[in-house]
C-alpha positions as CSV (number, residue, x, y, z in Angstrom):
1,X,52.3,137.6,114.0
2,X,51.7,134.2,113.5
3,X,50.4,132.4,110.2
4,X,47.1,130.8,110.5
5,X,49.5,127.3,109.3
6,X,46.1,125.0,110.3
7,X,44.0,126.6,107.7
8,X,45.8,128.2,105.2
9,X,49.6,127.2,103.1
10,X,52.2,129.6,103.7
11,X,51.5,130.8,99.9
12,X,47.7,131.4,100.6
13,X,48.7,133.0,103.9
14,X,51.0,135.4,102.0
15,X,48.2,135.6,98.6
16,X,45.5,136.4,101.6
17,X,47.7,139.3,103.1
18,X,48.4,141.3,100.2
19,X,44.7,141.1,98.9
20,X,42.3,144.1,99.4
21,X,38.9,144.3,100.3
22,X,37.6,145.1,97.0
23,X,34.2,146.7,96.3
24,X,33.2,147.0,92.9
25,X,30.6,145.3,89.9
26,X,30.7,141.8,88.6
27,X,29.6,141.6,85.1
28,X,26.5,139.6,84.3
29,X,27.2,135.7,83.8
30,X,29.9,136.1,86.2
31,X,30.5,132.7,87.9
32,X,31.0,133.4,91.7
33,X,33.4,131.2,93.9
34,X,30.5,129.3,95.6
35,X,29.1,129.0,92.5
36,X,26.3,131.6,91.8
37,X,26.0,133.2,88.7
38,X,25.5,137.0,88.2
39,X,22.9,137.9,86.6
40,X,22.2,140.8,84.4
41,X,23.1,144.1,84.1
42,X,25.5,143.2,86.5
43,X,26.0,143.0,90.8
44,X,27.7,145.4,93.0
45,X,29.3,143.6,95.5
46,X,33.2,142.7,97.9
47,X,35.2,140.6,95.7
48,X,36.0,137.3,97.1
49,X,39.3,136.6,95.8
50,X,41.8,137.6,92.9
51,X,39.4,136.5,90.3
52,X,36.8,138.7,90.8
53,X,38.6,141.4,91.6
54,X,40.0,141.3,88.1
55,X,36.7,140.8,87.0
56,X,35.5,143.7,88.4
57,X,37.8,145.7,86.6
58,X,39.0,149.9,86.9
59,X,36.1,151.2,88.9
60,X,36.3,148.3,91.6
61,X,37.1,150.4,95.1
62,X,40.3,149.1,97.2
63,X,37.7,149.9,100.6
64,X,40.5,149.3,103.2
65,X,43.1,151.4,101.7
66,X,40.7,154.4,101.3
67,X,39.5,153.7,104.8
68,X,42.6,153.7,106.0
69,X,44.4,156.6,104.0
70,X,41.6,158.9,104.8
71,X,41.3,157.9,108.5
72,X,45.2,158.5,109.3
73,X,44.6,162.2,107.3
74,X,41.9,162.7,109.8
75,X,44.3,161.7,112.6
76,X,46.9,163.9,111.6
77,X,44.4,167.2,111.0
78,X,42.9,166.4,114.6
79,X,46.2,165.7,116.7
80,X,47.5,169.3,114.8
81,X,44.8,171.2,115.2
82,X,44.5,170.1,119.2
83,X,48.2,170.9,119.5
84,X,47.6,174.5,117.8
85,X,44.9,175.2,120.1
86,X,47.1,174.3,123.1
87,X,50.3,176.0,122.0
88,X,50.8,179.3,124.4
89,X,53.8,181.6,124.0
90,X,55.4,179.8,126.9
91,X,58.1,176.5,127.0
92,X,56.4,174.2,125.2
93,X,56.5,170.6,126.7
94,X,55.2,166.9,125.4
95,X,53.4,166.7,122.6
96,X,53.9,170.4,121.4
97,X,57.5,170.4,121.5
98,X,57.6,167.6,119.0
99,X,54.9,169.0,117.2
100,X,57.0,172.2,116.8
101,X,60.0,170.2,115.8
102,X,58.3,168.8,112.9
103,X,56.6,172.1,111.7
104,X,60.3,173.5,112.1
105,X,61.9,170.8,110.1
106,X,59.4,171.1,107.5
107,X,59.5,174.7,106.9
108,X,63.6,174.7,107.3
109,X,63.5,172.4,104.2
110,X,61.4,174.6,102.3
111,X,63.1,177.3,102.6
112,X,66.0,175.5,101.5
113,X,64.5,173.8,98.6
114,X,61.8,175.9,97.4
115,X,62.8,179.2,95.7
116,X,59.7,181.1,94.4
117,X,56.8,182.6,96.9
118,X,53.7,180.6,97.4
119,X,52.4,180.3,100.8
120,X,50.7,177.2,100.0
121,X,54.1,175.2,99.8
122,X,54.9,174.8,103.3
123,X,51.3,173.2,104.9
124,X,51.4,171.3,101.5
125,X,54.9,169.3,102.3
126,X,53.8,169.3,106.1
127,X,50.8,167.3,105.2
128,X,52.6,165.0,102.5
129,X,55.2,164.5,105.3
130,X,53.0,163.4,108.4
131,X,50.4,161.6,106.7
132,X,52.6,159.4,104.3
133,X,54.6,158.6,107.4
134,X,51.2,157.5,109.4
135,X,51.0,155.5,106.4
136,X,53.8,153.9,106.4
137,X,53.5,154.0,110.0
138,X,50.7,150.9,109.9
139,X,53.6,148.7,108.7
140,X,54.9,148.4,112.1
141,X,51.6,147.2,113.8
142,X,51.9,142.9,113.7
143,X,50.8,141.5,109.9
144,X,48.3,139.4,111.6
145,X,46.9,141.7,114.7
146,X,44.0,143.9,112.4
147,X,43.5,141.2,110.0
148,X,42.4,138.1,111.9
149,X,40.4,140.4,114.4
150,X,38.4,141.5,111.7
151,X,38.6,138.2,110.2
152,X,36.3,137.3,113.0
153,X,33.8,139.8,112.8
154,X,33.5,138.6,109.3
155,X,35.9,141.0,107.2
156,X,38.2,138.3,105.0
157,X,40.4,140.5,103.4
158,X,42.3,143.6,105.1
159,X,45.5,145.7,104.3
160,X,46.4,148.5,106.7
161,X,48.9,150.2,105.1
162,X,47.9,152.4,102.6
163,X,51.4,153.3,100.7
164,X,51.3,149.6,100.1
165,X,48.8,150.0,97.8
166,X,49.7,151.9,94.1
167,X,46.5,153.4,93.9
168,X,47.0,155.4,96.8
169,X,50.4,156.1,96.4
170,X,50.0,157.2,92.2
171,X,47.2,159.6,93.4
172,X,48.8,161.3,95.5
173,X,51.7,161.7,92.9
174,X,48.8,162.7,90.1
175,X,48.0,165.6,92.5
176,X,51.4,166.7,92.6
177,X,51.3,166.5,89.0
178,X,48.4,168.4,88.6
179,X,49.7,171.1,90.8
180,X,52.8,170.9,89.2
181,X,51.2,171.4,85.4
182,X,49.2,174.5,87.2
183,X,51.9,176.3,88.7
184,X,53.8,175.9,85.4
185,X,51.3,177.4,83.5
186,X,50.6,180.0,85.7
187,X,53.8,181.3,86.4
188,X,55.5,180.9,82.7
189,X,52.2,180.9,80.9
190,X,53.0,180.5,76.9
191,X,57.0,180.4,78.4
192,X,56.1,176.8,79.6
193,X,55.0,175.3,76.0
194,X,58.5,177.1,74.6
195,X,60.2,175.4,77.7
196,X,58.9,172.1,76.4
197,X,59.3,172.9,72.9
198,X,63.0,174.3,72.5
199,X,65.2,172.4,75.6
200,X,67.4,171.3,75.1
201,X,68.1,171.9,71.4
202,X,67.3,175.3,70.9
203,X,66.4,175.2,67.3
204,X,63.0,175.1,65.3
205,X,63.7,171.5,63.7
206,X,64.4,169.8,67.0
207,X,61.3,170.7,68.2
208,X,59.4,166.9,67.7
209,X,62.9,165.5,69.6
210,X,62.2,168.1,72.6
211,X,58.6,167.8,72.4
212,X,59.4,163.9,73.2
213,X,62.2,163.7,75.9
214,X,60.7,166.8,78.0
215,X,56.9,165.3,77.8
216,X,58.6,161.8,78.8
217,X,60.6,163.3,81.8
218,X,57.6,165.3,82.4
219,X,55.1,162.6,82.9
220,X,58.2,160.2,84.9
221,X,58.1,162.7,87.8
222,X,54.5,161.5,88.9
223,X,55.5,158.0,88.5
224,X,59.1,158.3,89.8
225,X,57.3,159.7,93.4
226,X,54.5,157.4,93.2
227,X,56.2,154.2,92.4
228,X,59.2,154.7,94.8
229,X,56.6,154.9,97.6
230,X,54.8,152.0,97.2
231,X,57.9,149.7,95.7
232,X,60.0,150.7,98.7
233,X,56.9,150.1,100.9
234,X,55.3,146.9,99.4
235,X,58.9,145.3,99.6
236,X,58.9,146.0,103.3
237,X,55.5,144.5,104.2
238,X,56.4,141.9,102.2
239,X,59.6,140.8,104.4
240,X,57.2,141.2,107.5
241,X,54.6,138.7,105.9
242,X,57.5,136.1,105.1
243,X,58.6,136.4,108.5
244,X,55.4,136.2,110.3
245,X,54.9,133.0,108.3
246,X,57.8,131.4,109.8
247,X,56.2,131.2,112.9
248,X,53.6,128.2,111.4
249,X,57.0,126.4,110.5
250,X,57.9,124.8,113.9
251,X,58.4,125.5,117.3
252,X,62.3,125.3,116.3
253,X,61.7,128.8,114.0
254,X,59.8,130.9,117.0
255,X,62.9,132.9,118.8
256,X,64.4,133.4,115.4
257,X,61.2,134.6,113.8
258,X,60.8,137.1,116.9
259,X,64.2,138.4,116.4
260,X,64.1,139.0,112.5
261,X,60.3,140.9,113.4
262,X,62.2,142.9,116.2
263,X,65.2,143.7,114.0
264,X,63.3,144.3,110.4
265,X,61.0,146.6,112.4
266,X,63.8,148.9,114.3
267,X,65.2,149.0,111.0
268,X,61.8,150.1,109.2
269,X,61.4,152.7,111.1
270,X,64.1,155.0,109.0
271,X,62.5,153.2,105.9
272,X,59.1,154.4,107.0
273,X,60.4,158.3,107.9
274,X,62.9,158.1,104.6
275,X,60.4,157.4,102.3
276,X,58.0,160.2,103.9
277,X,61.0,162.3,103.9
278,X,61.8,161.5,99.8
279,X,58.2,162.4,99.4
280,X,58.2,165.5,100.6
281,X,61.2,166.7,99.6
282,X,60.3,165.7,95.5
283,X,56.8,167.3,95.9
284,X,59.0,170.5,96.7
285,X,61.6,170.3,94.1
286,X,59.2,169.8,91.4
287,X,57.1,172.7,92.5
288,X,60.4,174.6,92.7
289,X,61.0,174.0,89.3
290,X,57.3,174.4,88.2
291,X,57.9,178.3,89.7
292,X,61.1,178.9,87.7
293,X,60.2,181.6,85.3
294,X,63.7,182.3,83.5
């Protein structure tokens, strides 16, 4: 996990390691950092540094983090379905017993915290639960390992952890949100615009004041669960990446550097499975409360 110290100062080192590999269009004119100039209508291309990704605006692509995101969801769909087709009614043993743990913890806590009828709850918080924990699971690998081997093969920019990155963490809130707004609709139909409208004054000329604080706490949930994540998760790869850079210090700042990565990771590990956990268990509530029909 050491800094590239020869090359780079520790604040370019850090800058470098929390930049994507950005696709997206430069407009025309553009001035390129080895001094090209874009020409018109424009070039799709990776961004090569801050600048251009800013320059390349909304529709630029973070490629890593989608790579990433949607490789671990493969992971998890594979490893599950392999275990499903090996489970038998016997003992099960390795990875099916944990396997079974997890499915059993995931459905205890619905049951617990969801209290309308929808089969789709329970594989819904089992996904959100093991794939935002894979997620968060790439913090643990070392800040420099994936980076500077793709570095090499001519990939400069790289982040491999996916809830570090807002744009995946706020979409997978949005969805929740969407679901949310659906089930709300459905199940309380013309009940859910009266919900809005007459909570918590129940009178006709509070309307506008409970149109305003239910819409706001409405449209917080999404960001509450989204934010969370990637706050909680950016703050952690962040201490690793200030660590790591110790290690270009001196020779003096090795063995402590190795024992703050050892004892920040051991205690990441509850971050990583908390903040999978809080996910879940929000996605849940909110669609428990999307079902209430009284």
């Amino acid at each position: 996990m050491a800094a590239n110290g020869d090359s780079q100062t520790v604040s370019e080192y850090i800058v470098h390691h929390l930049t994507n590999l950005t696709y997206g269009k430069l407009p025309g004119g553009y001035e390129r950092y080895d001094g090209s100039v874009v020409a018109e209508p424009g070039q799709w291309t990776m961004a090569h540094g801050a600048d251009e990704i800013a320059a390349m605006g909304f529709n630029a692509i973070h490629v890593d983090s989608m790579f990433w995101s949607v490789g671990l969801g493969l992971v998890f769909c594979w490893l599950f379905r392999r275990v499903a087709v090996q489970a038998t009614a016997g003992v099960p043993s390795g990875l099916v017993n944990f396997v079974e743990m997890v499915v059993e913890f995931v459905d205890g806590t619905v049951k617990d915290t969801f209290h309308g009828r929808n089969p789709l709850i329970a594989p819904l918080a089992l996904t959100i639960f093991v794939w935002v924990f894979l997620m968060n699971l790439m913090d643990l690998i070392p800040v420099d390992l994936i980076p500077h081997s793709l570095m090499l093969a001519g990939v400069e920019y790289q982040k491999i952890v996916p809830s570090t990155d807002p744009n995946i963490t706020m979409g997978m809130a949005v969805g929740v949100f969407v679901l949310m707004l659906f089930y709300s609709i459905k199940v309380k139909g013309f009940g859910f615009v009266k919900e809005l409208a007459l909570n918590p004054f129940n009178h006709p000329l509070f309307i506008p004041v409970n149109l305003f604080m239910e819409v706001v706490g409405l449209l917080a949930k999404p960001f509450s669960l989204g934010l969370r994540l990637f706050g909680n998760m950016y703050a952690g790869e962040m201490i690793f990446i200030l660590i790591a850079a110790l290690f270009s210090v001196g020779l003096f700042w090795l063995l402590p550097a190795a024992l703050l990565q050892i004892g920040w990771a051991i205690f990441h590990i509850l971050v990583i499975t908390l903040q999978a956990f809080i996910f879940m268990v929000l996605t849940i509530v909110y669609l428990s409360m999307a079902h209430e029909d009284h």
